[in-house]
OpenMM code with the backbone's topology and positions (N, CA, C; nanometers):
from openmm import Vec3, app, unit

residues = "UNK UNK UNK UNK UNK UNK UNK UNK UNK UNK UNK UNK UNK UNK UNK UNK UNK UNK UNK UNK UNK UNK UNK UNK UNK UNK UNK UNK UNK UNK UNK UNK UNK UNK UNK UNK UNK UNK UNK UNK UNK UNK UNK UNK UNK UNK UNK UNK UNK UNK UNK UNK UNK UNK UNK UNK UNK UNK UNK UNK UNK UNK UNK UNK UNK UNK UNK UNK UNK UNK UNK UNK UNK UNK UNK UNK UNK UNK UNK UNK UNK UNK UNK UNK UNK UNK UNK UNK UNK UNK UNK UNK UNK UNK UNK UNK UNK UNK UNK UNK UNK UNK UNK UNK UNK UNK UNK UNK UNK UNK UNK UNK UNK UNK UNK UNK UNK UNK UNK UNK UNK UNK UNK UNK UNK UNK UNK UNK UNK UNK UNK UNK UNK UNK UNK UNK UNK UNK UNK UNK UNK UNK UNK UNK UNK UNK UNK UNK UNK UNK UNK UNK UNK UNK UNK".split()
positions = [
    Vec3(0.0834, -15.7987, -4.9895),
    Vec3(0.1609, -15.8823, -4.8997),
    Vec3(0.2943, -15.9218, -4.9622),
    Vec3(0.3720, -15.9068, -4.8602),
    Vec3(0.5099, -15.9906, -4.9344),
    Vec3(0.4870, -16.1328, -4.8839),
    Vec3(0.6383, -16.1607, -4.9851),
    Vec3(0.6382, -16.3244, -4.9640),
    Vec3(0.7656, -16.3499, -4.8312),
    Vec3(0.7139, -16.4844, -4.7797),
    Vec3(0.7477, -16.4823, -4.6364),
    Vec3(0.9328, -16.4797, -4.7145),
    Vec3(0.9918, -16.4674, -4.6053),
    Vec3(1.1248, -16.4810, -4.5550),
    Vec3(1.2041, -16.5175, -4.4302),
    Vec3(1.2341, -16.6738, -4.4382),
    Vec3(1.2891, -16.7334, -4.3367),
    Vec3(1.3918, -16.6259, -4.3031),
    Vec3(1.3838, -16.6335, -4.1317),
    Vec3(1.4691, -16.5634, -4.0374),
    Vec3(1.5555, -16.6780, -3.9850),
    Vec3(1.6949, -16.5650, -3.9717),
    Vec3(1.7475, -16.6751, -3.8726),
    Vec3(1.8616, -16.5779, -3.8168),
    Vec3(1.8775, -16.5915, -3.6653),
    Vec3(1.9525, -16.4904, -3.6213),
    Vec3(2.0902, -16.5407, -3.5261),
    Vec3(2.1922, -16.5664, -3.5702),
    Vec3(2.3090, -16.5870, -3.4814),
    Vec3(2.3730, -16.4778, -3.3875),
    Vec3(2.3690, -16.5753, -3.2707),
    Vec3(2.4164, -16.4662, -3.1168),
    Vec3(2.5799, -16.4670, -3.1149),
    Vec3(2.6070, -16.3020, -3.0532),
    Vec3(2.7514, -16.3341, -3.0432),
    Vec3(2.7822, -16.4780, -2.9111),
    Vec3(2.9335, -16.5170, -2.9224),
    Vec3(2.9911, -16.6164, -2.8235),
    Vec3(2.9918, -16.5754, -2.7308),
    Vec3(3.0641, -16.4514, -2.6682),
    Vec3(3.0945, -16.4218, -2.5626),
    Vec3(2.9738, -16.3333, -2.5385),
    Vec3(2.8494, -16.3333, -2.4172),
    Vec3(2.7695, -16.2273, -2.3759),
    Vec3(2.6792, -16.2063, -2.4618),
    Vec3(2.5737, -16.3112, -2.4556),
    Vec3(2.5075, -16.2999, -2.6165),
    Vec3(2.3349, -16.2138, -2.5639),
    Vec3(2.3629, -16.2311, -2.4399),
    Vec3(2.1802, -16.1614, -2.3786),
    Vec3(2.3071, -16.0603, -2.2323),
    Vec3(2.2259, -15.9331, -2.2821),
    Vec3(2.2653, -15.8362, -2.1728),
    Vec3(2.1109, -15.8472, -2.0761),
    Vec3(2.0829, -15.8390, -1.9358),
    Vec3(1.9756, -15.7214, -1.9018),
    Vec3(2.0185, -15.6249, -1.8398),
    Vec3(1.9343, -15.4874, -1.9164),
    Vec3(1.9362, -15.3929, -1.8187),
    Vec3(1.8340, -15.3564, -1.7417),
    Vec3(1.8655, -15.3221, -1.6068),
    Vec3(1.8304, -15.2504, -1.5223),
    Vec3(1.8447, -15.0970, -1.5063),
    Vec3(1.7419, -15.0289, -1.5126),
    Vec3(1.7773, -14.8486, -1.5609),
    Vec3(1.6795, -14.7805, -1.5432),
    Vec3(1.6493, -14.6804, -1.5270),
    Vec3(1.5384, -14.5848, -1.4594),
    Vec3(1.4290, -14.6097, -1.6055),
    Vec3(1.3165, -14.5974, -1.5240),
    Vec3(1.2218, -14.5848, -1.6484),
    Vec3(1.1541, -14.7213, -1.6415),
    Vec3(1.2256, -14.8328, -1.7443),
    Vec3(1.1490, -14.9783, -1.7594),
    Vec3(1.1459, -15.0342, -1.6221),
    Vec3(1.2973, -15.0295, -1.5865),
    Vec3(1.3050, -15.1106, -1.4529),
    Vec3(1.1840, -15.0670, -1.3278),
    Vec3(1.1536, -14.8843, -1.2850),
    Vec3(1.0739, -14.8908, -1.2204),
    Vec3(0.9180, -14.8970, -1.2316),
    Vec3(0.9330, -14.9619, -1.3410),
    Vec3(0.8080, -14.9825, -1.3886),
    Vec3(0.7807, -15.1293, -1.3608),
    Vec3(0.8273, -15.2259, -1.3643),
    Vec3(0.8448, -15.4140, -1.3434),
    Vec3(0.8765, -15.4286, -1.4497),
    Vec3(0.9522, -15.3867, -1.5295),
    Vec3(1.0103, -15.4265, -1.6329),
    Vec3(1.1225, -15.4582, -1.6788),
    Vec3(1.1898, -15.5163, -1.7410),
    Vec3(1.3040, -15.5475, -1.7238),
    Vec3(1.3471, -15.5992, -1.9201),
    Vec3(1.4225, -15.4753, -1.9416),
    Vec3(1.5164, -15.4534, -2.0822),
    Vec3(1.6103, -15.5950, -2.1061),
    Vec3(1.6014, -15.6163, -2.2433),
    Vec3(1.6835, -15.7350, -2.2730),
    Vec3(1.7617, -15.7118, -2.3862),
    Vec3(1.8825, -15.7314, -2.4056),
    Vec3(1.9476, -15.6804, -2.5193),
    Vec3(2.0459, -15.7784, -2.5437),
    Vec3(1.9877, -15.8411, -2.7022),
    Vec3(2.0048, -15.9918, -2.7438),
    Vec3(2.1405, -15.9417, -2.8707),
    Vec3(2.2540, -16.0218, -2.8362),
    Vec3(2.3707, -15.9551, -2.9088),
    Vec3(2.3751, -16.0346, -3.0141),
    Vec3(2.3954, -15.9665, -3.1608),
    Vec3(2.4159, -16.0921, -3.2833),
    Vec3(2.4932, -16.0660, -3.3199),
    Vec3(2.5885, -16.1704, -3.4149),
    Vec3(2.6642, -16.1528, -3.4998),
    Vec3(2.6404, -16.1353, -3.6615),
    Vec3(2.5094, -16.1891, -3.6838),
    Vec3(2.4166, -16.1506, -3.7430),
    Vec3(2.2774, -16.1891, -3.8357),
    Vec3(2.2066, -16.1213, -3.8702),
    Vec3(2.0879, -16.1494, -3.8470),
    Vec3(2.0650, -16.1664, -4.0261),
    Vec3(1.9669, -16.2733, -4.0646),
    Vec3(1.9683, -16.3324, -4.1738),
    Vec3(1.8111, -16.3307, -4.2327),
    Vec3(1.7788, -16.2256, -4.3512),
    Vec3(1.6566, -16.2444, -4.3454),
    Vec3(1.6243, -16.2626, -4.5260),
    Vec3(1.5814, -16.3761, -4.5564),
    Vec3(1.6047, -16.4412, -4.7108),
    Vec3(1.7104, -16.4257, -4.7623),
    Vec3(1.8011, -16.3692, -4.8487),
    Vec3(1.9270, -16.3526, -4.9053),
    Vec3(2.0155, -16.2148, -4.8214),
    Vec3(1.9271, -16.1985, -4.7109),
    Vec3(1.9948, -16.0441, -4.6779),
    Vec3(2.0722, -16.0665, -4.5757),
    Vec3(2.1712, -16.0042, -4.5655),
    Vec3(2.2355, -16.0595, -4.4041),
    Vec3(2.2982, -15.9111, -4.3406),
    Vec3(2.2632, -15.8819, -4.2446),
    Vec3(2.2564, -15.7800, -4.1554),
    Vec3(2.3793, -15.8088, -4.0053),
    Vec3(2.4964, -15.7721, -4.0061),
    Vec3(2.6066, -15.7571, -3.9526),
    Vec3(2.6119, -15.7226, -3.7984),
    Vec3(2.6238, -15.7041, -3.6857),
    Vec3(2.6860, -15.6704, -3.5755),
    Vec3(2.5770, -15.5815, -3.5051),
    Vec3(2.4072, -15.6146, -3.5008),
    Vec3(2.3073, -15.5903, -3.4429),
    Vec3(2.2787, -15.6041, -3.2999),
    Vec3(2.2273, -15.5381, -3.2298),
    Vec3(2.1856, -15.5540, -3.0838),
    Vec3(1.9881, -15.5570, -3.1049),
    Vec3(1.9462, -15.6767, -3.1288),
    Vec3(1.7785, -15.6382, -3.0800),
    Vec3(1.7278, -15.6050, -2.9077),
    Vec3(1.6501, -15.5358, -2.9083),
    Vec3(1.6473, -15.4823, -2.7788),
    Vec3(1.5075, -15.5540, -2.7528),
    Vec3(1.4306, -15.5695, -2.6623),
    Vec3(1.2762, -15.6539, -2.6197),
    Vec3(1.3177, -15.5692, -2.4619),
    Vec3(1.1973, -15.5156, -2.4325),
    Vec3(1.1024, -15.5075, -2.2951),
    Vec3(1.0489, -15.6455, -2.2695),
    Vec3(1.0519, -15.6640, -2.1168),
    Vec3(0.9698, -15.7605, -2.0645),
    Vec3(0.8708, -15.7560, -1.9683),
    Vec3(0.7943, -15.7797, -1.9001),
    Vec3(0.7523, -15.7626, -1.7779),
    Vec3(0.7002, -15.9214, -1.7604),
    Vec3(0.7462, -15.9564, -1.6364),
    Vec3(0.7134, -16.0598, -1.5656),
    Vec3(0.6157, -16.0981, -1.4912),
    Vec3(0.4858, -16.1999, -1.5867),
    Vec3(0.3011, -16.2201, -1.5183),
    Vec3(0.3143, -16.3468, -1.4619),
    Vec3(0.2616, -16.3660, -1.3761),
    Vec3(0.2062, -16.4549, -1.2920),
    Vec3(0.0156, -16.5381, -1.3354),
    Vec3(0.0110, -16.6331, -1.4372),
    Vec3(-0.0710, -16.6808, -1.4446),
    Vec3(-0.1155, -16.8437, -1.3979),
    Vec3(-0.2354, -16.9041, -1.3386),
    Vec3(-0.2339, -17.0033, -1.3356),
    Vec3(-0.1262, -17.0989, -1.2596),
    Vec3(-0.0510, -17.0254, -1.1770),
    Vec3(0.0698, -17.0968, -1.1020),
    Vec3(0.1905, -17.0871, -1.1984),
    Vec3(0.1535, -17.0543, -1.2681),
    Vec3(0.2712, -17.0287, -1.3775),
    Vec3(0.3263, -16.8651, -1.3976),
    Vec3(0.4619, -16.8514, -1.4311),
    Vec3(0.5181, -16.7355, -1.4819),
    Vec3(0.5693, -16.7263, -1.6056),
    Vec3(0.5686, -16.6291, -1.6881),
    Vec3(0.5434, -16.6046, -1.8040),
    Vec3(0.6439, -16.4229, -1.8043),
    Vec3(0.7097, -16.4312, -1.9232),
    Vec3(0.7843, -16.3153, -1.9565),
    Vec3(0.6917, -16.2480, -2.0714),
    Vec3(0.6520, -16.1520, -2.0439),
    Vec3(0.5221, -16.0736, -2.0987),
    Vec3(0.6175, -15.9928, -2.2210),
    Vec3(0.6028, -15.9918, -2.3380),
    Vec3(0.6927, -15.8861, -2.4148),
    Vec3(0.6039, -15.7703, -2.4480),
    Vec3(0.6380, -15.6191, -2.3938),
    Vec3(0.6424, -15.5471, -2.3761),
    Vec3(0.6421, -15.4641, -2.5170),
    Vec3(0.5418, -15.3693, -2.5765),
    Vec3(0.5767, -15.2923, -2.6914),
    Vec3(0.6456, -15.3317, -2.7930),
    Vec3(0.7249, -15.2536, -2.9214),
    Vec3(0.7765, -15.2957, -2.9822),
    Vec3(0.9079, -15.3384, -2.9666),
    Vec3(0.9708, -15.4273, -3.0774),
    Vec3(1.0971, -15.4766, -3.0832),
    Vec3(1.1628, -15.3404, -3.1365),
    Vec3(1.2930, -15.2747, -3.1182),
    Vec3(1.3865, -15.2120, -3.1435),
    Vec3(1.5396, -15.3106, -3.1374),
    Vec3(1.6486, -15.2353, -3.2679),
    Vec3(1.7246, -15.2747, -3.2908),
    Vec3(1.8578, -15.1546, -3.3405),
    Vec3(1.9174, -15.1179, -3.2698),
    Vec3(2.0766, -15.0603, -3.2368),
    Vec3(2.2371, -15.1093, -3.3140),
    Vec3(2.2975, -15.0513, -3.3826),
    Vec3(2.4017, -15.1328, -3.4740),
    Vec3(2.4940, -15.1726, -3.3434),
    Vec3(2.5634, -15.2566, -3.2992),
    Vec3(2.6456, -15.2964, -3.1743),
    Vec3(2.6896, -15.2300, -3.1133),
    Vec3(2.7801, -15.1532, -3.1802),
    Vec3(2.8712, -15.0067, -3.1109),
    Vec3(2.7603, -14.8853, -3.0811),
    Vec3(2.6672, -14.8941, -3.0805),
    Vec3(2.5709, -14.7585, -3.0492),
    Vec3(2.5314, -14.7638, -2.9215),
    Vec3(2.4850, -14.6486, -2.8670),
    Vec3(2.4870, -14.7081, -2.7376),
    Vec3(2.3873, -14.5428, -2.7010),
    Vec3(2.2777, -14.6033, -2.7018),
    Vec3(2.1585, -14.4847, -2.6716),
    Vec3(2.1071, -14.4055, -2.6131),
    Vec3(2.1803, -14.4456, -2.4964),
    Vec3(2.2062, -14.3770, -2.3771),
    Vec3(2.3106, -14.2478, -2.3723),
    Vec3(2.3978, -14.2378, -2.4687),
    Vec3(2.5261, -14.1076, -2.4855),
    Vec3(2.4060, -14.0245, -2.5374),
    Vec3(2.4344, -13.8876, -2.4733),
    Vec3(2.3873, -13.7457, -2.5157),
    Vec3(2.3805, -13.7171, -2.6649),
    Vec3(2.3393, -13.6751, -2.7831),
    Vec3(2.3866, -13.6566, -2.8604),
    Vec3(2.4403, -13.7835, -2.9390),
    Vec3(2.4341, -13.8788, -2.8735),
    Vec3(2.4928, -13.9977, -3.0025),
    Vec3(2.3567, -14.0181, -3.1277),
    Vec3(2.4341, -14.0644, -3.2430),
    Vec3(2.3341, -14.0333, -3.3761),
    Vec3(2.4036, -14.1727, -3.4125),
    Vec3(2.2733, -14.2190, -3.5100),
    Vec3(2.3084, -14.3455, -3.6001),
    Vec3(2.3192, -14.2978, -3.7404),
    Vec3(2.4375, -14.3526, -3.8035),
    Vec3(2.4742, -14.2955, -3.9525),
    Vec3(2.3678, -14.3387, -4.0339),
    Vec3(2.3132, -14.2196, -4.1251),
    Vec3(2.1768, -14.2473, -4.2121),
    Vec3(2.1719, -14.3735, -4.2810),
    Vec3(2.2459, -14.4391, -4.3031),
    Vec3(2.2657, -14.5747, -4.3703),
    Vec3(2.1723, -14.6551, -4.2894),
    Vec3(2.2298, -14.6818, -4.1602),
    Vec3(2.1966, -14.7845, -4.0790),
    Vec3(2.0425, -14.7312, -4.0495),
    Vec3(2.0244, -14.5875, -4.0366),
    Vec3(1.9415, -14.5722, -3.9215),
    Vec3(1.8076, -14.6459, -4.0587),
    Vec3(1.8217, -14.6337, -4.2045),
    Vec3(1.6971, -14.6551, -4.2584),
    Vec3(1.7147, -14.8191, -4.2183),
    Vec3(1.8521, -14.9090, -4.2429),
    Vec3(1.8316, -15.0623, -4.1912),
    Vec3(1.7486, -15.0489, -4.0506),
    Vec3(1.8112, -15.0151, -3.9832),
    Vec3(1.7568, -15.0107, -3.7925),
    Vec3(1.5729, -15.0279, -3.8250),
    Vec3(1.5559, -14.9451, -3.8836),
    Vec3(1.4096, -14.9058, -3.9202),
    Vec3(1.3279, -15.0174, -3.9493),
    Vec3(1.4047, -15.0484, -4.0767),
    Vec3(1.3330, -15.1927, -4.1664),
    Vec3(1.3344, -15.2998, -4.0794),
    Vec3(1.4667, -15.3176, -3.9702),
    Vec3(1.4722, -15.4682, -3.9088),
    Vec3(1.3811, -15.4515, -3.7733),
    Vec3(1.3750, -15.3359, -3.7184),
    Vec3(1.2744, -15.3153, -3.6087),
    Vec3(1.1170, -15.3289, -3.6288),
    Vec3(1.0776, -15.2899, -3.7787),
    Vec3(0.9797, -15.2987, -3.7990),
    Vec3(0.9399, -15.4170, -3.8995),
    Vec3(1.0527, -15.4700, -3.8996),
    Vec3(1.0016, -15.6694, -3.9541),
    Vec3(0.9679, -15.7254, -3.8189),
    Vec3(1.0901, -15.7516, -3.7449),
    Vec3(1.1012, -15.8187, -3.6150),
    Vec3(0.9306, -15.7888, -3.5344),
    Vec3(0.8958, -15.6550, -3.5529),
    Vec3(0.8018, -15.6699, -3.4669),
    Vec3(0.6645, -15.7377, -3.5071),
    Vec3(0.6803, -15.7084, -3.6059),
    Vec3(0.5763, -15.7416, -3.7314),
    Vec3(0.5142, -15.8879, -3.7307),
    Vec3(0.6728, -15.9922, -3.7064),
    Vec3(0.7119, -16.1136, -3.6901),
    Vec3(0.6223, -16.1521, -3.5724),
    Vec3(0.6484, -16.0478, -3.4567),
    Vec3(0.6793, -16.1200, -3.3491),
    Vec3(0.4906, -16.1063, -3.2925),
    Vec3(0.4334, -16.0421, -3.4111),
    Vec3(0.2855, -15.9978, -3.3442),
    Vec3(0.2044, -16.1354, -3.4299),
    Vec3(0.2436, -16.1737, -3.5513),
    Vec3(0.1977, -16.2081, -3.6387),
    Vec3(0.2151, -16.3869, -3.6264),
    Vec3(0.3310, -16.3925, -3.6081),
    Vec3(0.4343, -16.5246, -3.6322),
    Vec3(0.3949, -16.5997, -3.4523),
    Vec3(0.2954, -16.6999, -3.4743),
    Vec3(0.2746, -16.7964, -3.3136),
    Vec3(0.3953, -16.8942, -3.2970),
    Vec3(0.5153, -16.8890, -3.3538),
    Vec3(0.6388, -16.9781, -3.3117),
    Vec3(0.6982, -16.8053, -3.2382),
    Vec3(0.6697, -16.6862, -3.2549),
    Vec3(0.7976, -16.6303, -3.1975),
    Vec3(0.7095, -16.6447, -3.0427),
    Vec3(0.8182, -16.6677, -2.9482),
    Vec3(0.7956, -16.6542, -2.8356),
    Vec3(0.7474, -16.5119, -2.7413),
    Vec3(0.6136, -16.4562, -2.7822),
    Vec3(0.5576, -16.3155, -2.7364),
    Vec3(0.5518, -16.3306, -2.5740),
    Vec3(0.5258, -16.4764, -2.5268),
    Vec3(0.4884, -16.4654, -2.3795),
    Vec3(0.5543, -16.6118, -2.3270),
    Vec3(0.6990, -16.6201, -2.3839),
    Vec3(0.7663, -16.7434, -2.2874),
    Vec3(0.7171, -16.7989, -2.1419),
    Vec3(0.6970, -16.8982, -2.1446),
    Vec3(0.6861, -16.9569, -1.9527),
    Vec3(0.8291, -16.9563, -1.9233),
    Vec3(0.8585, -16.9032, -1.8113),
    Vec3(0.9682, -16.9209, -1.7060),
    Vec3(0.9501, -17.0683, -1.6412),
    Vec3(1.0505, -17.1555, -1.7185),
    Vec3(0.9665, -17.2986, -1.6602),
    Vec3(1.0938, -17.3198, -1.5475),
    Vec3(1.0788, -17.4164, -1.4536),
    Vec3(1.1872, -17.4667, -1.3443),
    Vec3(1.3417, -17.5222, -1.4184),
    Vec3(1.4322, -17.4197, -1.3254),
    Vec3(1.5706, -17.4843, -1.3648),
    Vec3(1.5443, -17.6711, -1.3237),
    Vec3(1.6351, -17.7215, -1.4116),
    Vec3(1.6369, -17.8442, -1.3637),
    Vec3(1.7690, -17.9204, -1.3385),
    Vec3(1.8020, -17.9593, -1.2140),
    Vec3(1.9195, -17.9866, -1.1325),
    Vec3(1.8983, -18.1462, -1.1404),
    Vec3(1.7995, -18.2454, -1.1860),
    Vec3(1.8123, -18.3833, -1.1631),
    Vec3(1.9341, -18.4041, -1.2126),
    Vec3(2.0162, -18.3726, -1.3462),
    Vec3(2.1431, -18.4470, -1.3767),
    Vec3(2.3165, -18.4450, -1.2784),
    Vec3(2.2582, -18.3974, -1.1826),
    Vec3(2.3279, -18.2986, -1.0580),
    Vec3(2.3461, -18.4276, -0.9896),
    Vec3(2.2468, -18.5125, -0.9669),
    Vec3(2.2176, -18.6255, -0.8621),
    Vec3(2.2386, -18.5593, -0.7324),
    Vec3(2.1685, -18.4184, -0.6684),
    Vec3(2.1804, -18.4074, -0.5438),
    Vec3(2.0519, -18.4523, -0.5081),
    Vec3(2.0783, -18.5182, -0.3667),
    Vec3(1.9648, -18.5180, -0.2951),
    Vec3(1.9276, -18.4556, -0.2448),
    Vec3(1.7671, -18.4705, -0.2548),
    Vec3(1.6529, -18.3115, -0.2266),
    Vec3(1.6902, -18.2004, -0.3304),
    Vec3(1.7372, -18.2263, -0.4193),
    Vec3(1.7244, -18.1096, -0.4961),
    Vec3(1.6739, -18.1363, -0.6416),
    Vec3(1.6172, -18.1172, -0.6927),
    Vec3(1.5561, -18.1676, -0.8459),
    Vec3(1.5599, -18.0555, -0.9123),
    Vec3(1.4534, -17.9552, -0.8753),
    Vec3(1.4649, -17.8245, -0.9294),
    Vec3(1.4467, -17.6847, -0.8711),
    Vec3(1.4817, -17.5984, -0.9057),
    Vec3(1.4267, -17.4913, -0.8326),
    Vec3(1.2996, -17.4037, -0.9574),
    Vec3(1.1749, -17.3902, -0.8698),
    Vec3(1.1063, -17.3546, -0.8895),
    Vec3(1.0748, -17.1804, -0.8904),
    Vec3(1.0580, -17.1041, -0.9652),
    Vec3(1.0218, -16.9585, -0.9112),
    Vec3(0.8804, -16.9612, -0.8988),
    Vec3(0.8948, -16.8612, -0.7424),
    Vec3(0.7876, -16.8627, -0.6858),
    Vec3(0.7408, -16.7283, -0.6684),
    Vec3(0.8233, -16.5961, -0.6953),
    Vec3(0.8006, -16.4632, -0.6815),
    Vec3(0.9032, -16.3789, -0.7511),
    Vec3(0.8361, -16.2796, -0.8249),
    Vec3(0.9339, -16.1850, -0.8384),
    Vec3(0.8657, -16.0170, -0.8320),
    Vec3(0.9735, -15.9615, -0.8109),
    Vec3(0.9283, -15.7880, -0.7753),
    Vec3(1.0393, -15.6974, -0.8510),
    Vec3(0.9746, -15.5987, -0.8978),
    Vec3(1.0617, -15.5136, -0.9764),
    Vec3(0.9774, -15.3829, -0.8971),
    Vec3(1.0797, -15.3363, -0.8128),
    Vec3(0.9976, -15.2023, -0.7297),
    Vec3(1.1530, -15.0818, -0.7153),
    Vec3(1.0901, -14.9851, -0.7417),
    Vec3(1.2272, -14.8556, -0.6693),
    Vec3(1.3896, -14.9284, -0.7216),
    Vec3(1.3880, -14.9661, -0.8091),
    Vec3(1.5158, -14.9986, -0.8683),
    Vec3(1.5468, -15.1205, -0.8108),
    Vec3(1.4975, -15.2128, -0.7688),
    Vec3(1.4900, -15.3233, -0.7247),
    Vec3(1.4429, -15.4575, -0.7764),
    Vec3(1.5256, -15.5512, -0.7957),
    Vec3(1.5002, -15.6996, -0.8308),
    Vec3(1.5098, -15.7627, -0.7879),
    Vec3(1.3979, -15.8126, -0.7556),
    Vec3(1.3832, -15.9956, -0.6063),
    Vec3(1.2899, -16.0833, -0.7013),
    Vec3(1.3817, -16.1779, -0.7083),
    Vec3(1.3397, -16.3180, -0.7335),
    Vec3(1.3706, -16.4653, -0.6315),
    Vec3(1.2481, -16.4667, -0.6182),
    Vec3(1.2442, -16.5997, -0.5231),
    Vec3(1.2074, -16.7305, -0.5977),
    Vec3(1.2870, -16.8498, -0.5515),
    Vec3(1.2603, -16.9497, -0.5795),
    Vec3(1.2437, -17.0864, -0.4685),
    Vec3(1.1817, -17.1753, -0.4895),
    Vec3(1.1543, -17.2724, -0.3906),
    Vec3(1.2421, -17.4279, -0.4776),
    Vec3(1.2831, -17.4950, -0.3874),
    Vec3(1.3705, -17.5488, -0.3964),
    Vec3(1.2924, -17.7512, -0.3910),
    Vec3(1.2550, -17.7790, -0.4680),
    Vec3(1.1973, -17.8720, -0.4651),
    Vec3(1.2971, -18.0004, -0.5703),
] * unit.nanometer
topology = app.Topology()
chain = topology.addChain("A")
for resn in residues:
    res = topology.addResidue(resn, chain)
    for name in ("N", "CA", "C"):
        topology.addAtom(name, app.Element.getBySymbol(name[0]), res)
């Protein structure tokens, strides 16, 4: 066993969570998340201009909804972009890519603070002071044929 190593991961400012929508996860109910850092900090090591990537799929338990994480964590140097034909990661990175994909996941199976199955809890509008409106609640969602519907009830 190694010895632990506090994580800590800073998001870029501008656009710090992408989702995609894209053949494959999406028509499956799934829905790609791609968390932008400036960079990622793991005991004395610090790791530069990373994209971690997370699958989700969205469960319905108990009246409650919950963001299901999906397989493993993967991680992309910023400028890469996985989708180009033929694009390659320079052997340097690709052995980092490796090591931080396969901590992160490691983390994320092992470690009960990482968030594996977030609740989707209610936006909350009370500091709004509208009347009749407090929060909106989600009450449905569908990921079908390239399609995303989310419903919410307005309580």
């Amino acid at each position: 066993d190694q010895p632990f190593k506090p994580w800590s991961i800073q998001l870029r400012r501008e656009r710090p969570v992408s989702f995609v929508f894209e053949s494959g996860a999406f028509e499956s109910g799934q829905v790609r998340a791609l968390i932008h850092t400036t960079q990622i900090v793991s005991g004395e090591e610090v790791f530069r201009g990373w994209d971690i990537e997370v699958v989700y799929r969205p469960v319905r338990e108990g009246g409650r909804w919950y963001a299901e994480l999906v397989g493993e964590i993967d991680v992309f140097p910023t400028s890469f972009d996985p989708n180009i034909p033929g694009a390659r990661i320079a052997s340097k990175k690709r052995a980092i890519r490796r090591n931080l994909a396969k901590q992160l996941t490691a983390r994320s199976t092992e470690d009960p603070n990482f968030p594996r199955r977030p609740e989707i809890k209610p936006i909350d509008f009370g500091r709004l002071e509208k009347p009749g409106l407090n929060f909106l609640s989600l009450t449905d969602v569908a990921i079908d044929a390239g399609w995303l519907s989310i419903a919410f009830d307005a309580n």
